[in-house]
PDB file with one MODEL, atoms N, CA, C and O in Angstrom:
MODEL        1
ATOM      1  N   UNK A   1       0.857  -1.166   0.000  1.00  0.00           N
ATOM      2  CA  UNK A   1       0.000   0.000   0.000  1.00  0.00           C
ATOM      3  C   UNK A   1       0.908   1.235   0.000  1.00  0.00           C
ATOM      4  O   UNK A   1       1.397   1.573   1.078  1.00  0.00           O
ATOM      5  N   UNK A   2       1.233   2.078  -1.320  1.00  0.00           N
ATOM      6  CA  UNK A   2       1.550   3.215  -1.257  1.00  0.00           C
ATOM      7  C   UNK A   2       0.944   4.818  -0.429  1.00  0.00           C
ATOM      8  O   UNK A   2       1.396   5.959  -0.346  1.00  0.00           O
ATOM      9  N   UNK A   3       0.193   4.391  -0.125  1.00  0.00           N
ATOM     10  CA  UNK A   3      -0.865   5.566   0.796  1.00  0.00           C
ATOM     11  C   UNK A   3      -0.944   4.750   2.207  1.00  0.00           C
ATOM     12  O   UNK A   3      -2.043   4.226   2.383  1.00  0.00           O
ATOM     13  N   UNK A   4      -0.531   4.660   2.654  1.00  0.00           N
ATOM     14  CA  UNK A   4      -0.415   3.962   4.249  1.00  0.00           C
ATOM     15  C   UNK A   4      -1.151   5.253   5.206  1.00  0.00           C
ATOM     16  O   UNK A   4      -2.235   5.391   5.773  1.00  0.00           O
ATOM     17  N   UNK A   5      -0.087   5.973   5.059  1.00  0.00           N
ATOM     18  CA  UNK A   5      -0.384   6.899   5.646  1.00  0.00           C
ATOM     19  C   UNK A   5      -1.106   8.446   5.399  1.00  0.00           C
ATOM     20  O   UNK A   5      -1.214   9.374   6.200  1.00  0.00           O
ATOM     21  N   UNK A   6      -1.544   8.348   4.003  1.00  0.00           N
ATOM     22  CA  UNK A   6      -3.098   8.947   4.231  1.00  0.00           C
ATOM     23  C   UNK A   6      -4.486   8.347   4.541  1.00  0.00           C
ATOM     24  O   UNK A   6      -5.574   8.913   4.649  1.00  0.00           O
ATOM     25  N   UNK A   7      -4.028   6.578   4.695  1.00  0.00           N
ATOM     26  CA  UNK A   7      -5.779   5.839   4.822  1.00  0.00           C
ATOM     27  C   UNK A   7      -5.288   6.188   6.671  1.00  0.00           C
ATOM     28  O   UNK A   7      -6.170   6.715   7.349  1.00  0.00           O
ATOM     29  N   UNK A   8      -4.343   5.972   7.154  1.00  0.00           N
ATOM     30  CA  UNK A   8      -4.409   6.406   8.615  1.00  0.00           C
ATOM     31  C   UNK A   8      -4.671   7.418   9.044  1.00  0.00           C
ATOM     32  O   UNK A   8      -5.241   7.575  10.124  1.00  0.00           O
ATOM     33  N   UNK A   9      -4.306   8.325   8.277  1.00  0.00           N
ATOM     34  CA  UNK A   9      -4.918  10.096   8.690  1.00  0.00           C
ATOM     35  C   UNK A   9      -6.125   9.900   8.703  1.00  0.00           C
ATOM     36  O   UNK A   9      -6.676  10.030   9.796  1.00  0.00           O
ATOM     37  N   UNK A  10      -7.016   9.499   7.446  1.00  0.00           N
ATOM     38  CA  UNK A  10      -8.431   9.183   7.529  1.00  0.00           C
ATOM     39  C   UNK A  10      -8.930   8.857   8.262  1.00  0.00           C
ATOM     40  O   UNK A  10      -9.974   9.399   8.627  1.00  0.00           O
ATOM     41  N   UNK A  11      -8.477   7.923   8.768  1.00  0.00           N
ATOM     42  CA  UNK A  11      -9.273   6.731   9.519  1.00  0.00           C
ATOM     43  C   UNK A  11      -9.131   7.432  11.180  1.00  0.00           C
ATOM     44  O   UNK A  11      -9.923   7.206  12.094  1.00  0.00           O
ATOM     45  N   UNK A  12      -8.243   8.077  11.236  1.00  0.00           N
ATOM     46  CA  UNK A  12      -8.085   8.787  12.117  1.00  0.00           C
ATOM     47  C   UNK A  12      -8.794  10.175  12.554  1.00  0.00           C
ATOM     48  O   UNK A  12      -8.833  10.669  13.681  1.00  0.00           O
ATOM     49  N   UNK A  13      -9.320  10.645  11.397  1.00  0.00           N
ATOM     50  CA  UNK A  13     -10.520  12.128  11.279  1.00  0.00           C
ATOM     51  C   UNK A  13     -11.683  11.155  11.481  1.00  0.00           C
ATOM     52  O   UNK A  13     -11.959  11.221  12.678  1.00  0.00           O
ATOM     53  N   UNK A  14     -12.405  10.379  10.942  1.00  0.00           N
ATOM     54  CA  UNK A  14     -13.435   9.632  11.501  1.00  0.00           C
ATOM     55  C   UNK A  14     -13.369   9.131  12.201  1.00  0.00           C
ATOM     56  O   UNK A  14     -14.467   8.576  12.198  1.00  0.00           O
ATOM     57  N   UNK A  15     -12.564   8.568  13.475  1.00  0.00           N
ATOM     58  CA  UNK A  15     -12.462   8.270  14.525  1.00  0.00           C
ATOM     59  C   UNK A  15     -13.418   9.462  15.592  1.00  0.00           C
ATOM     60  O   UNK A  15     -14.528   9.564  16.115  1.00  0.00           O
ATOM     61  N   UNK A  16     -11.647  10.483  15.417  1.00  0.00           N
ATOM     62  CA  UNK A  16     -12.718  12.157  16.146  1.00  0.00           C
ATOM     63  C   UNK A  16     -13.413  12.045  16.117  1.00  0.00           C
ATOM     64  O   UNK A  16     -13.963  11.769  17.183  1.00  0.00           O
ATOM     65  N   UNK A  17     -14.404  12.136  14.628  1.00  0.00           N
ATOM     66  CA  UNK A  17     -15.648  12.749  14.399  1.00  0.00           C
ATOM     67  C   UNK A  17     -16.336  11.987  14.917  1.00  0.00           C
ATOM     68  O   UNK A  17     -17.380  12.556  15.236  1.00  0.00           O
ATOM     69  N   UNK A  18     -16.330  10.376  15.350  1.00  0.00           N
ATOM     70  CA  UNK A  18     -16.992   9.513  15.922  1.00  0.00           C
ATOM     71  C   UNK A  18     -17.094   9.773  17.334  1.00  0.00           C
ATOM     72  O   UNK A  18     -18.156   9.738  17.956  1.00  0.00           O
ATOM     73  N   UNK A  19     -15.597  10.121  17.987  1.00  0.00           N
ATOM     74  CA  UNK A  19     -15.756  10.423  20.227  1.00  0.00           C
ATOM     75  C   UNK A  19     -16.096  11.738  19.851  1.00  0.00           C
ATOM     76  O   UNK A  19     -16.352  12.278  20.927  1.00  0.00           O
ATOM     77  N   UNK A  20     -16.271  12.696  18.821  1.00  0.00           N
ATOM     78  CA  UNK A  20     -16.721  14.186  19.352  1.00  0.00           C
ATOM     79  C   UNK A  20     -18.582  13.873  18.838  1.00  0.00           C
ATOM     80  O   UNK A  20     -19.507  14.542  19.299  1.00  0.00           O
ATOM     81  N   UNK A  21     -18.707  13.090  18.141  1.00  0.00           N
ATOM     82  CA  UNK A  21     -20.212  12.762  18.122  1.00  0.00           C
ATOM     83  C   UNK A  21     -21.175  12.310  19.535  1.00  0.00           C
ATOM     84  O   UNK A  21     -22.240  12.679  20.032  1.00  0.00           O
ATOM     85  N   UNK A  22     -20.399  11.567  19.756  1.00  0.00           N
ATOM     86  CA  UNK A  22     -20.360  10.269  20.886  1.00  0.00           C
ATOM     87  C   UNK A  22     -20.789  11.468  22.226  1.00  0.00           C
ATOM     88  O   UNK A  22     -21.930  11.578  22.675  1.00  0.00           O
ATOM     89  N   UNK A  23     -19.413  12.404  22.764  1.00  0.00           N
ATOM     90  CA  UNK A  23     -19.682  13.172  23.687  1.00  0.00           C
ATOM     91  C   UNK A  23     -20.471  14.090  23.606  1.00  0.00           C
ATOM     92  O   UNK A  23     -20.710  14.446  24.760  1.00  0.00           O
ATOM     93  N   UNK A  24     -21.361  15.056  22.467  1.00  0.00           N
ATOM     94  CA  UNK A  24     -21.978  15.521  22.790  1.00  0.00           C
ATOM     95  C   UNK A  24     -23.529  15.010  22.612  1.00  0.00           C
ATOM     96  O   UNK A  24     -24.423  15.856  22.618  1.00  0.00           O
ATOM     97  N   UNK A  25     -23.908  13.324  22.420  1.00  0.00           N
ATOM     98  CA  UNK A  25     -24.598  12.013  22.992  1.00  0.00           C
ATOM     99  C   UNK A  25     -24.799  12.592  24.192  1.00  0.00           C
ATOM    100  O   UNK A  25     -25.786  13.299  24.401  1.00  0.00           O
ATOM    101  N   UNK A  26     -23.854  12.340  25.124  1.00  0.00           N
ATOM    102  CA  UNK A  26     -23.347  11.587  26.413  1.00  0.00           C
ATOM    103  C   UNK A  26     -23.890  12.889  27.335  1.00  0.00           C
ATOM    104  O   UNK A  26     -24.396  12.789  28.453  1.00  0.00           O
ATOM    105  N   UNK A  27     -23.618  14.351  26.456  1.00  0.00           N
ATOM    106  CA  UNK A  27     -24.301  15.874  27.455  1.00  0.00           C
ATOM    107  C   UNK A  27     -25.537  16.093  26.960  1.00  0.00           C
ATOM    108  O   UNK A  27     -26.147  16.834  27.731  1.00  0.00           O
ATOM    109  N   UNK A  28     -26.255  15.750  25.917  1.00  0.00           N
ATOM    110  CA  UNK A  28     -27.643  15.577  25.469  1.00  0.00           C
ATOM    111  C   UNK A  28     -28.375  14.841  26.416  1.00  0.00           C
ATOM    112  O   UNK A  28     -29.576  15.024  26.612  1.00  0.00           O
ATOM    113  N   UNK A  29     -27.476  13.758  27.191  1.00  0.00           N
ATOM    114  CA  UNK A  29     -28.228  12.640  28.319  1.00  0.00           C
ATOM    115  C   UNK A  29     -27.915  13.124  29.230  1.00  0.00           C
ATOM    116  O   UNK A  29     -28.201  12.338  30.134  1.00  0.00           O
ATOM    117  N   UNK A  30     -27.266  14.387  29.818  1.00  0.00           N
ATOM    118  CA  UNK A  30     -27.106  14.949  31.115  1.00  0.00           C
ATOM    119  C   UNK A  30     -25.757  14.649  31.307  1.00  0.00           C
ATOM    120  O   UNK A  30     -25.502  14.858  32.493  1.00  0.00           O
ATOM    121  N   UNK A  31     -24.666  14.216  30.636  1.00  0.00           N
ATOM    122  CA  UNK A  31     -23.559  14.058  31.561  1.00  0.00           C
ATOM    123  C   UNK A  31     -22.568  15.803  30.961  1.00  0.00           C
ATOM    124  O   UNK A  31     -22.085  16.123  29.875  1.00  0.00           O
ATOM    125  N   UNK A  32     -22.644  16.458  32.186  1.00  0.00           N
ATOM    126  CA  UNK A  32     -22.188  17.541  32.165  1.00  0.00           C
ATOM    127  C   UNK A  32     -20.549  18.020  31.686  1.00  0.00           C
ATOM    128  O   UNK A  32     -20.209  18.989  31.008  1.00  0.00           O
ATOM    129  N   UNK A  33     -19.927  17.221  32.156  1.00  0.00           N
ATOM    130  CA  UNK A  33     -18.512  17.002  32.266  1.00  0.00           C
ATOM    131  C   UNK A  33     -17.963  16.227  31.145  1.00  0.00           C
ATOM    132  O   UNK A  33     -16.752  16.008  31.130  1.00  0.00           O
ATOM    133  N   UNK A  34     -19.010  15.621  29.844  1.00  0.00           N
ATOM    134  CA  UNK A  34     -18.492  14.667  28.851  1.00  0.00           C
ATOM    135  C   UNK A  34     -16.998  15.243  28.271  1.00  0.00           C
ATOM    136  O   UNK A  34     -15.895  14.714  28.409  1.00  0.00           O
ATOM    137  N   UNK A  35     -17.384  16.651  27.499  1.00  0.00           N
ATOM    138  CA  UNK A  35     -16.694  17.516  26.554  1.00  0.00           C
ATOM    139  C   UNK A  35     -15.088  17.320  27.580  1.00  0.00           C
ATOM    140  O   UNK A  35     -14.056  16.871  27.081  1.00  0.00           O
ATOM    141  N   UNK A  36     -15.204  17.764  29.054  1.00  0.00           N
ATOM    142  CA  UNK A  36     -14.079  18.273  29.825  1.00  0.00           C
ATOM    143  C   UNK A  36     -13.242  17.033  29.684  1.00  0.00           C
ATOM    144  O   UNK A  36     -12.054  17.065  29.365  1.00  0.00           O
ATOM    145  N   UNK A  37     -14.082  15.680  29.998  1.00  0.00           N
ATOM    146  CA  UNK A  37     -13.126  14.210  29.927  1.00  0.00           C
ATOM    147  C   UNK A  37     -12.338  14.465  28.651  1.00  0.00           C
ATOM    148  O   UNK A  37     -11.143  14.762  28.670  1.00  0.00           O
ATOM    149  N   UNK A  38     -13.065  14.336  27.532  1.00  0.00           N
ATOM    150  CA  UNK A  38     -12.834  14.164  26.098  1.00  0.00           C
ATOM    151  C   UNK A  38     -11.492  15.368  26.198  1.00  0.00           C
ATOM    152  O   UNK A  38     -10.333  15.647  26.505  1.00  0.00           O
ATOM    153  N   UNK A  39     -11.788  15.455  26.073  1.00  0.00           N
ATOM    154  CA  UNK A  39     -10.762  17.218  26.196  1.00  0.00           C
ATOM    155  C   UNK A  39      -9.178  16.784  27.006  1.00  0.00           C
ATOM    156  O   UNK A  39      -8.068  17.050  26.544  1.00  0.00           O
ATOM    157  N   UNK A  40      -9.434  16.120  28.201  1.00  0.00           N
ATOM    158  CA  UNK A  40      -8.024  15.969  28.613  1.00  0.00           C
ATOM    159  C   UNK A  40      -7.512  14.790  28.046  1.00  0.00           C
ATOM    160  O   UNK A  40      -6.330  14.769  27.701  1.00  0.00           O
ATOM    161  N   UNK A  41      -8.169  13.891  27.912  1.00  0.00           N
ATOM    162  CA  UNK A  41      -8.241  12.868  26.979  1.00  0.00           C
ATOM    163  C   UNK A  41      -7.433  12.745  25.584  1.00  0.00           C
ATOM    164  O   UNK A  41      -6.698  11.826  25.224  1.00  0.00           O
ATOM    165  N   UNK A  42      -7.759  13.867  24.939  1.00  0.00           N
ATOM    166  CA  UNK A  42      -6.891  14.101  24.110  1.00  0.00           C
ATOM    167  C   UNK A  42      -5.338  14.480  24.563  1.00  0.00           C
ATOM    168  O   UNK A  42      -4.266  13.923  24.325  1.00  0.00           O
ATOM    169  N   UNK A  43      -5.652  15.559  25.248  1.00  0.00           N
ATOM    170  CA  UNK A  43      -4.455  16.062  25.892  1.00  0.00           C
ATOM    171  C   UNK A  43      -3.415  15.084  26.175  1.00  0.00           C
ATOM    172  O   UNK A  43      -2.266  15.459  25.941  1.00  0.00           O
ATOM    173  N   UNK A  44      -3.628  13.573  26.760  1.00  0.00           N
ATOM    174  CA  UNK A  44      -2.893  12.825  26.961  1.00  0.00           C
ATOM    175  C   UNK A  44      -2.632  12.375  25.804  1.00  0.00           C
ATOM    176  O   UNK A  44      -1.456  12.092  25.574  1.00  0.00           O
ATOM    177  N   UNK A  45      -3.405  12.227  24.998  1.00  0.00           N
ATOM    178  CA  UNK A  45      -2.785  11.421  23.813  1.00  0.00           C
ATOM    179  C   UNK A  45      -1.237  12.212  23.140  1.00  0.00           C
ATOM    180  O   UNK A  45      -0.132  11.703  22.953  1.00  0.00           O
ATOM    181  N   UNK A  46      -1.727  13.645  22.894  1.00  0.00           N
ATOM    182  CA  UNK A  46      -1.100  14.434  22.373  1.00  0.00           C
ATOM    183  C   UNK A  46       0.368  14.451  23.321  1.00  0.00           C
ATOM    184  O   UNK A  46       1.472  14.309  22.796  1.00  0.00           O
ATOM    185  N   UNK A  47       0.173  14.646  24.763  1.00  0.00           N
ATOM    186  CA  UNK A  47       1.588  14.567  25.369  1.00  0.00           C
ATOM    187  C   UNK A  47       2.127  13.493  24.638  1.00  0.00           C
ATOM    188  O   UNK A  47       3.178  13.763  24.057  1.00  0.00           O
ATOM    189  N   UNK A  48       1.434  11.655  24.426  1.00  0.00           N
ATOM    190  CA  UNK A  48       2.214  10.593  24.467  1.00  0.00           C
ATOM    191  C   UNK A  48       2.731  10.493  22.998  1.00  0.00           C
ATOM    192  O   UNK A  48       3.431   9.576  22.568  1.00  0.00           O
ATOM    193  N   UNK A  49       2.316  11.493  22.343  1.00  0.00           N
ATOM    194  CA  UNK A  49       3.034  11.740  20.560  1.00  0.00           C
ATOM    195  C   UNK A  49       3.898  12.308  20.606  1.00  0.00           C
ATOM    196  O   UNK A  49       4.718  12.158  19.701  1.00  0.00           O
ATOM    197  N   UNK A  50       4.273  13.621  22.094  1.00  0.00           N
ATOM    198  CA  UNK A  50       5.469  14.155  21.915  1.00  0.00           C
ATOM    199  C   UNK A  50       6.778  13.637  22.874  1.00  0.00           C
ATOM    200  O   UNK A  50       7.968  13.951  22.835  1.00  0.00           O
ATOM    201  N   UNK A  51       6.090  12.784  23.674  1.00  0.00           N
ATOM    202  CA  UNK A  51       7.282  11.354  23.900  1.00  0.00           C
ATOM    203  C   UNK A  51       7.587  10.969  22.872  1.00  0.00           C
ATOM    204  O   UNK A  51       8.815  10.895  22.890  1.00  0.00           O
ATOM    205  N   UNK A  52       7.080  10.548  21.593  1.00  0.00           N
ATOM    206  CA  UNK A  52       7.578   9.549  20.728  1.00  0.00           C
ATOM    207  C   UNK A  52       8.097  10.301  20.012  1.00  0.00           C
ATOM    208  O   UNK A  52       9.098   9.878  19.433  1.00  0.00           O
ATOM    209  N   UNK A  53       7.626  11.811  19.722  1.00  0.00           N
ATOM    210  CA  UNK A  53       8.672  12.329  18.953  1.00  0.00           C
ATOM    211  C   UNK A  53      10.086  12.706  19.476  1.00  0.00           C
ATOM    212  O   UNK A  53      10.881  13.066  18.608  1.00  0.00           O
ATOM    213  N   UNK A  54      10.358  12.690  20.277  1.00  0.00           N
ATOM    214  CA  UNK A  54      11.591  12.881  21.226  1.00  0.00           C
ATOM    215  C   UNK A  54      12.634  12.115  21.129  1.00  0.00           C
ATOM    216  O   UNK A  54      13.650  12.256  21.809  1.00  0.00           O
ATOM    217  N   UNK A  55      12.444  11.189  20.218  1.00  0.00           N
ATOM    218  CA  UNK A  55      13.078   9.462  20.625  1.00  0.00           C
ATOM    219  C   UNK A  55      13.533   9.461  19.523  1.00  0.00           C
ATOM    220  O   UNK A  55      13.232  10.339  18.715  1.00  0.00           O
ATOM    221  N   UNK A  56      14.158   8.719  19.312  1.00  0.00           N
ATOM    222  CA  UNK A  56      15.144   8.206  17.957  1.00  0.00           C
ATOM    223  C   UNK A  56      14.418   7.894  17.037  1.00  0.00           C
ATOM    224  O   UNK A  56      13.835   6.859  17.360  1.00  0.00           O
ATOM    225  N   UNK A  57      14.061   8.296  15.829  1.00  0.00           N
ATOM    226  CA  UNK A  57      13.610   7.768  15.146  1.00  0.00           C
ATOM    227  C   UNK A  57      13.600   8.141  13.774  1.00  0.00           C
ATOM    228  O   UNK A  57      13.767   9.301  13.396  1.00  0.00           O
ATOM    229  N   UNK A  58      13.362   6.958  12.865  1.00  0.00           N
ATOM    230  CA  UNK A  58      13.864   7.431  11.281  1.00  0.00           C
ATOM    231  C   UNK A  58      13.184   9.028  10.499  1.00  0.00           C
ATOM    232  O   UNK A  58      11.995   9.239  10.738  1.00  0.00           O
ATOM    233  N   UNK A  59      13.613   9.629   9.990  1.00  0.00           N
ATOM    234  CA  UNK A  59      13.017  10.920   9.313  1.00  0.00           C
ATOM    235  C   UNK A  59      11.471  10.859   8.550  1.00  0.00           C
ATOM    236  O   UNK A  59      10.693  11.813   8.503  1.00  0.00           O
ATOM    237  N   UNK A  60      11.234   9.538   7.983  1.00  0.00           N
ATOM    238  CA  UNK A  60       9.719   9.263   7.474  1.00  0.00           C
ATOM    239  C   UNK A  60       9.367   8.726   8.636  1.00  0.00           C
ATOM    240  O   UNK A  60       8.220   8.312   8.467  1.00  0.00           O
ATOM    241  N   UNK A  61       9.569   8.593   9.274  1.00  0.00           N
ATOM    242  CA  UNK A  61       8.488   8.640  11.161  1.00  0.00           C
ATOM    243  C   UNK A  61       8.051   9.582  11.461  1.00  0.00           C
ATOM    244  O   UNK A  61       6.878   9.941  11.573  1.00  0.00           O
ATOM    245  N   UNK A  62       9.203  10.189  11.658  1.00  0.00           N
ATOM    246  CA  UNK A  62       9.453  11.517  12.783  1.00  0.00           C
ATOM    247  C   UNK A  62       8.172  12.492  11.784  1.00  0.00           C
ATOM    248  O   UNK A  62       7.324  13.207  12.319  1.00  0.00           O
ATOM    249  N   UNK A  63       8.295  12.315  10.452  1.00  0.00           N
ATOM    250  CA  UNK A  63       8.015  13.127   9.446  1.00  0.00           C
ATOM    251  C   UNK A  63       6.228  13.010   9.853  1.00  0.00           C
ATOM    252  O   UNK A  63       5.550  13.841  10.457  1.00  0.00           O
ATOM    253  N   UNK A  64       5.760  11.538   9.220  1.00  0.00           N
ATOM    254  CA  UNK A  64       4.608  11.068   9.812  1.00  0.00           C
ATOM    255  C   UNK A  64       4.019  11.438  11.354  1.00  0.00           C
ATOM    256  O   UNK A  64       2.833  11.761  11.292  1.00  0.00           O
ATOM    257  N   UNK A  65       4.454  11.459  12.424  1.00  0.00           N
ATOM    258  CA  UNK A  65       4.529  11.759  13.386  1.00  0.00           C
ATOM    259  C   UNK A  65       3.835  13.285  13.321  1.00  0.00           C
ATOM    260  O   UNK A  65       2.612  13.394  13.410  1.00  0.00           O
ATOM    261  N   UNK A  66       4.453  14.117  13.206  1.00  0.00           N
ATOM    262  CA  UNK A  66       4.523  15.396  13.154  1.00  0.00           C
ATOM    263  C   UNK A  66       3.366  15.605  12.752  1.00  0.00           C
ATOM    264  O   UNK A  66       2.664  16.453  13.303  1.00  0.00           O
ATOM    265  N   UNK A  67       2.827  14.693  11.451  1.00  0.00           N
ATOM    266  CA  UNK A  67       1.649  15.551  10.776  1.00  0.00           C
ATOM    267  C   UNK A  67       0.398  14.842  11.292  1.00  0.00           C
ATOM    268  O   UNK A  67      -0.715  15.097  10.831  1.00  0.00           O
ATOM    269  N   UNK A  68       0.558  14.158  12.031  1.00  0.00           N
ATOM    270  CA  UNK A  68      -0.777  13.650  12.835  1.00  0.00           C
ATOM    271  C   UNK A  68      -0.576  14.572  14.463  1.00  0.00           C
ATOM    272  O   UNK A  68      -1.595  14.511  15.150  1.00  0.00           O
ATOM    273  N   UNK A  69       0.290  15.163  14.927  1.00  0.00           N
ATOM    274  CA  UNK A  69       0.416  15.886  15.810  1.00  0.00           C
ATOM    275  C   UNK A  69      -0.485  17.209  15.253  1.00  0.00           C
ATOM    276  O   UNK A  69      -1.533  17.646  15.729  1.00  0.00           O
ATOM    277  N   UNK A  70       0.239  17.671  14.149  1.00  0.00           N
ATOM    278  CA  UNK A  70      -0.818  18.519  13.870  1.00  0.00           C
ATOM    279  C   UNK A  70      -2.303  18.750  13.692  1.00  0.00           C
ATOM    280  O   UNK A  70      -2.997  19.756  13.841  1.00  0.00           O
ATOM    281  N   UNK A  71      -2.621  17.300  13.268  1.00  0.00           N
ATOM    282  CA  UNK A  71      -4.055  17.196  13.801  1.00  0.00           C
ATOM    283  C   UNK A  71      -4.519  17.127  15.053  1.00  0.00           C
ATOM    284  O   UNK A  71      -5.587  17.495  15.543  1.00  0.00           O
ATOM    285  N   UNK A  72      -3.417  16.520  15.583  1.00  0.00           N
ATOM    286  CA  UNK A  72      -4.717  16.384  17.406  1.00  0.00           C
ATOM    287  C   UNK A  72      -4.173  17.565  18.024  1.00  0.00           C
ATOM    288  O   UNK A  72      -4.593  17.773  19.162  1.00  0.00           O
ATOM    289  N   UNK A  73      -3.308  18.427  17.540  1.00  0.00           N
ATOM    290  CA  UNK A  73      -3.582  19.968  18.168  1.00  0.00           C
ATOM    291  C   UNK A  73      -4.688  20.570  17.728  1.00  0.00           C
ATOM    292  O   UNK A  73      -5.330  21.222  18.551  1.00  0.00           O
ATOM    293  N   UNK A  74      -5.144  20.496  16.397  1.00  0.00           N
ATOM    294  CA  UNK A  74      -6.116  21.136  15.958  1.00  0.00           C
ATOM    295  C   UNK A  74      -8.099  20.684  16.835  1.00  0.00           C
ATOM    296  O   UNK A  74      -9.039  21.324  17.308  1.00  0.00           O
ATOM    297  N   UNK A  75      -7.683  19.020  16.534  1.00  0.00           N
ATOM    298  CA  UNK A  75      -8.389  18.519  17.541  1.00  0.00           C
ATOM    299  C   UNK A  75      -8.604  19.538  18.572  1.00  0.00           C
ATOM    300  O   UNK A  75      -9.387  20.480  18.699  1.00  0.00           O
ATOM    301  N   UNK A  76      -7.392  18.904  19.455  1.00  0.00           N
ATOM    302  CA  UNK A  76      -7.579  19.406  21.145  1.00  0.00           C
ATOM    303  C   UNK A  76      -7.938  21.088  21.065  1.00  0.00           C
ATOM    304  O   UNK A  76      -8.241  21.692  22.094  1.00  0.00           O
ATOM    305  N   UNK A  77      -7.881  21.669  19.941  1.00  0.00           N
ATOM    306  CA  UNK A  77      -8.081  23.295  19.942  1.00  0.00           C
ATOM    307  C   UNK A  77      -9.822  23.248  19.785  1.00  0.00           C
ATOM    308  O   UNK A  77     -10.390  24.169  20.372  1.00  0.00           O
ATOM    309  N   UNK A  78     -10.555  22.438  19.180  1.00  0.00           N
ATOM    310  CA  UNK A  78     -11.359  22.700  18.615  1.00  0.00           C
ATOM    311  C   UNK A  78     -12.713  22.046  19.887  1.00  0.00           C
ATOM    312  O   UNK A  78     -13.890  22.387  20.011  1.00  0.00           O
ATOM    313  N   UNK A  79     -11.812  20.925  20.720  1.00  0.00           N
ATOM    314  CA  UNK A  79     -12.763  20.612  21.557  1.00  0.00           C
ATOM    315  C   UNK A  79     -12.773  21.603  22.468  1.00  0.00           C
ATOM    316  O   UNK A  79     -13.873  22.093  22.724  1.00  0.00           O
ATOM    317  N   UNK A  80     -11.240  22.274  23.357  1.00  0.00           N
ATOM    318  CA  UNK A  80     -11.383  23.113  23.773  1.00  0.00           C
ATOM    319  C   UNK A  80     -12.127  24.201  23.639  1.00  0.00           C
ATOM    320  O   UNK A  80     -12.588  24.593  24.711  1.00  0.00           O
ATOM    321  N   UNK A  81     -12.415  24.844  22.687  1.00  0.00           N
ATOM    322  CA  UNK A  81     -13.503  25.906  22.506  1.00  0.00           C
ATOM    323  C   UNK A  81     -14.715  25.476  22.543  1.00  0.00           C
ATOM    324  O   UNK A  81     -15.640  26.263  22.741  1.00  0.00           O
ATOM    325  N   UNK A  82     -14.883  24.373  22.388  1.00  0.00           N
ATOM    326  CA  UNK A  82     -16.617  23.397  23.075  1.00  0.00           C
ATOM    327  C   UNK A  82     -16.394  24.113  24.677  1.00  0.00           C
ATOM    328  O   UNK A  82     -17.157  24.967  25.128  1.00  0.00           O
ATOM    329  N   UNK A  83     -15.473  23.696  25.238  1.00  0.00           N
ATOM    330  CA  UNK A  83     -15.423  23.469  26.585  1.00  0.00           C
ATOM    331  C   UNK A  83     -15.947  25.293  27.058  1.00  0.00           C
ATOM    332  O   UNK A  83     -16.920  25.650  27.721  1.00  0.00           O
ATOM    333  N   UNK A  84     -14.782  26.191  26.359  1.00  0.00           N
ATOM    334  CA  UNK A  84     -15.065  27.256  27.081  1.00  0.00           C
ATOM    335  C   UNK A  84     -16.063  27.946  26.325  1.00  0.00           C
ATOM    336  O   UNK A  84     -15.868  29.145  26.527  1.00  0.00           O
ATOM    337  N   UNK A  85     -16.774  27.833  25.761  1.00  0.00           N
ATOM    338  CA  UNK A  85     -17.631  28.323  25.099  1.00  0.00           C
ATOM    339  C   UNK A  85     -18.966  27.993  25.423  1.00  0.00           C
ATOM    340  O   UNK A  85     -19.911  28.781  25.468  1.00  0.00           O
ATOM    341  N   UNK A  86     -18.988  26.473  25.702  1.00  0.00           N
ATOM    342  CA  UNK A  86     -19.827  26.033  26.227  1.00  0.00           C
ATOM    343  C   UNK A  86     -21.007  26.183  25.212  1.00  0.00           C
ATOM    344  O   UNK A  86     -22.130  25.773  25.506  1.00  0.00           O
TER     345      UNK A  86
ENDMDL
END
């Protein structure tokens, strides 16, 4: 598979779009705090990408790496303004 890693980016935007569907489910049924979980939630993920970028690793990693970081910042930016916006 020459596209490896754009069917993973994909598959990875419909994921989101699936837990940011999911949580605002979960505050439609009263759970107040869904968005705030989801939210740090990411946050961890995003720290544990910049462990891995830290580490040794080949230039089409590191490369790959990077550009899915840039998504779950954009992510974590976009749930965040759920949060304070409310």
């Amino acid at each position: 598979m020459s596209r490896g890693g754009m069917v993973v980016l994909a598959a990875n935007q419909i994921w989101y779009t699936w837990e940011v569907e999911d949580v605002f489910n979960k505050m439609k049924l009263g759970d107040k705090h869904a968005m705030k979980r989801f939210n740090k939630k990411l946050l961890s993920q995003l720290n544990d990408m910049v462990v891995r970028v830290r580490g040794l690793l080949p230039p089409l990693v590191l490369r790959k790496l990077e550009t899915a970081m840039i998504l779950e910042v954009h992510a974590k930016d976009v749930v965040e303004s759920f949060v304070r916006d409310r």
